[in-house]
C-alpha positions as CSV (number, residue, x, y, z in Angstrom):
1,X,15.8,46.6,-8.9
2,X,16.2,44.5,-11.9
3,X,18.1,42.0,-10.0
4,X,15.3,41.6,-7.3
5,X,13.0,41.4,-10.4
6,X,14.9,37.9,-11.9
7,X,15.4,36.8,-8.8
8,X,11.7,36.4,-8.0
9,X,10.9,35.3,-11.5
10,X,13.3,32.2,-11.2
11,X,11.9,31.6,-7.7
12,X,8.9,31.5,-9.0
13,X,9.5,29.2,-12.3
14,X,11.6,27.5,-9.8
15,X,8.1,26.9,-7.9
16,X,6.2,26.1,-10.8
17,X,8.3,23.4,-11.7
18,X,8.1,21.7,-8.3
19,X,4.3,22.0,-8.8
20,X,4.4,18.8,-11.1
21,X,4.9,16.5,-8.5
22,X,2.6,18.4,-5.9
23,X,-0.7,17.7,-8.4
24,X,-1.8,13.9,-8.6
25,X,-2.9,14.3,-12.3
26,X,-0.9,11.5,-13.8
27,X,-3.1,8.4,-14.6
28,X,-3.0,5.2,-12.6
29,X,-1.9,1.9,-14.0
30,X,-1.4,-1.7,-13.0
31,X,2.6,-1.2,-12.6
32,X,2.7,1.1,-10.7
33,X,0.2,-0.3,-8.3
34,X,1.7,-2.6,-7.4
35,X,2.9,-2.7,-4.0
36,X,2.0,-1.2,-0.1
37,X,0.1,2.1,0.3
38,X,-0.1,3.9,3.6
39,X,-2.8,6.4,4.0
40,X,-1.3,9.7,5.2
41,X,-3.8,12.4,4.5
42,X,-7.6,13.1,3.6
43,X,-9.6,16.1,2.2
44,X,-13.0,15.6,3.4
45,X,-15.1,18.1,3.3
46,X,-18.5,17.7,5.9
47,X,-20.5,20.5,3.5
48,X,-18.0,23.8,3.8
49,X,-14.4,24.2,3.0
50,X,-11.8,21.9,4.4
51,X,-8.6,20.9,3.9
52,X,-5.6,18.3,3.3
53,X,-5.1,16.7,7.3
54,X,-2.9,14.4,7.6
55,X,-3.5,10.8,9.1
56,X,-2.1,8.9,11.9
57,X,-1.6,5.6,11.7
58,X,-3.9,5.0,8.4
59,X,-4.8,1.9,6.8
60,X,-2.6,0.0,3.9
61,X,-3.4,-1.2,0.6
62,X,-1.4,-4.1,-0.7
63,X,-1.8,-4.6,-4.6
64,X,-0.1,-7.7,-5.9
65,X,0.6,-8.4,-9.6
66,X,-2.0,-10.8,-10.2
67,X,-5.3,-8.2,-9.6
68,X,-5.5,-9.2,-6.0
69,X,-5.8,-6.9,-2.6
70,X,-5.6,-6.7,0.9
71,X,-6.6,-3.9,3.1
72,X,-4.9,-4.0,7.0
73,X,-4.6,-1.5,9.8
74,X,-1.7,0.8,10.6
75,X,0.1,-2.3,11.8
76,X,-0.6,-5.1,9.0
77,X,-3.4,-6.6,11.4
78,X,-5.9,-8.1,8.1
79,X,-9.5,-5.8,7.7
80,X,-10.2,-7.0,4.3
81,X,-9.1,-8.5,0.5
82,X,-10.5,-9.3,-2.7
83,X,-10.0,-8.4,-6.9
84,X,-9.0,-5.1,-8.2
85,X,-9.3,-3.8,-11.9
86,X,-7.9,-0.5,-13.3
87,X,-9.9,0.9,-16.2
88,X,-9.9,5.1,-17.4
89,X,-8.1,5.9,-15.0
90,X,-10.8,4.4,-12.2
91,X,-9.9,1.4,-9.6
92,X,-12.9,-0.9,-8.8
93,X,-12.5,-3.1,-5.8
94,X,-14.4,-6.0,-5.5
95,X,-14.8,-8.1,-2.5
96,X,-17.7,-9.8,-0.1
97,X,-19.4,-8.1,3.1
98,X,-21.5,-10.7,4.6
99,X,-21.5,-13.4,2.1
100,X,-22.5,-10.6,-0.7
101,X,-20.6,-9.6,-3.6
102,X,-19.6,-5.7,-3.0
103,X,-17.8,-2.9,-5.0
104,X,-16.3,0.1,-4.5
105,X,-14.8,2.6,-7.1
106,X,-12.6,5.1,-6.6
107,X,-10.9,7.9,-9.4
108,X,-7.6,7.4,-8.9
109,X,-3.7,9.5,-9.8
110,X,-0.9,9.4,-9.0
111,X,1.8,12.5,-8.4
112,X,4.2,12.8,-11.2
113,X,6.8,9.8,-9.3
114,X,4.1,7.6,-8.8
115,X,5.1,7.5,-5.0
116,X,1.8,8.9,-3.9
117,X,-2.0,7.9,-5.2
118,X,-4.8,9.9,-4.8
119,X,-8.3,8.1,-4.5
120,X,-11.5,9.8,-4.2
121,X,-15.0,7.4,-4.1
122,X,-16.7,7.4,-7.6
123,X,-19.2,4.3,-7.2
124,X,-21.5,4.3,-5.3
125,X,-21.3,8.4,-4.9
126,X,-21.1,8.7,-1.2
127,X,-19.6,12.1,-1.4
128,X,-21.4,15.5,-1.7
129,X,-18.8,17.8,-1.3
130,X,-16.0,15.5,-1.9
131,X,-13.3,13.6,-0.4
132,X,-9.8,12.6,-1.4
133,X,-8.1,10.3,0.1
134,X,-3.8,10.1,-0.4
135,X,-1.8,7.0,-0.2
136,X,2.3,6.8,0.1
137,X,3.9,3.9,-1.6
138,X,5.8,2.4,1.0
């Protein structure tokens, strides 16, 4: 019996410290961004409970060192680029729609590797319930 017992406690500290990389609590920086980002799963909830589903052939995110982005499809084909700036742990992307300055702002993690970034739309709030959205550094 005691055996069993320490066998499911280390299995379970065991699990717990697998957790860390599981949570996308550690805070973003330029560094680290830099690079391609797949999108492979969202969390958007429509008003009830939902949860992670993965993505097919999601869009990229290229960050370069120099504050500049570019957004393509699944297969690198160009959607959109302009400026991005990383401050508190927020990412603000600024670019034109239709000859019009625009922004977006997202909070944004990464896991504890920095191989996957979370991003969930902070500005301008067009979430209720909330989404997440979860990029893999390619």
């Amino acid at each position: 019996m005691n055996l069993k017992f320490l066998f499911i406690c280390f299995a379970l500290s065991f699990l717990a410290c697998e957790s860390n990389d599981v949570n996308d609590d550690t805070p973003i920086d330029n560094t680290n961004l830099v690079g391609e980002w797949l999108l492979t799963a969202s969390y958007v909830s429509p008003g009830g409970a939902t949860e992670w589903k993965d993505v097919d052939k999601g869009y990229r995110y290229f960050f370069n060192e120099f504050g500049n982005y570019e957004r393509t499809d699944y297969d690198k084909n160009f959607l959109d680029a302009g400026t991005y700036e990383i401050t508190d742990e927020e990412l603000y992307l600024y670019f034109s729609t239709e000859g019009e300055k625009d922004t977006l702002g997202y909070s944004a993690n990464f896991n504890e590797s920095k191989t996957r970034l979370t991003l969930s739309p902070s500005y301008p709030g067009i979430c209720v319930e909330g989404c997440l959205y979860r990029f893999n550094k390619e």
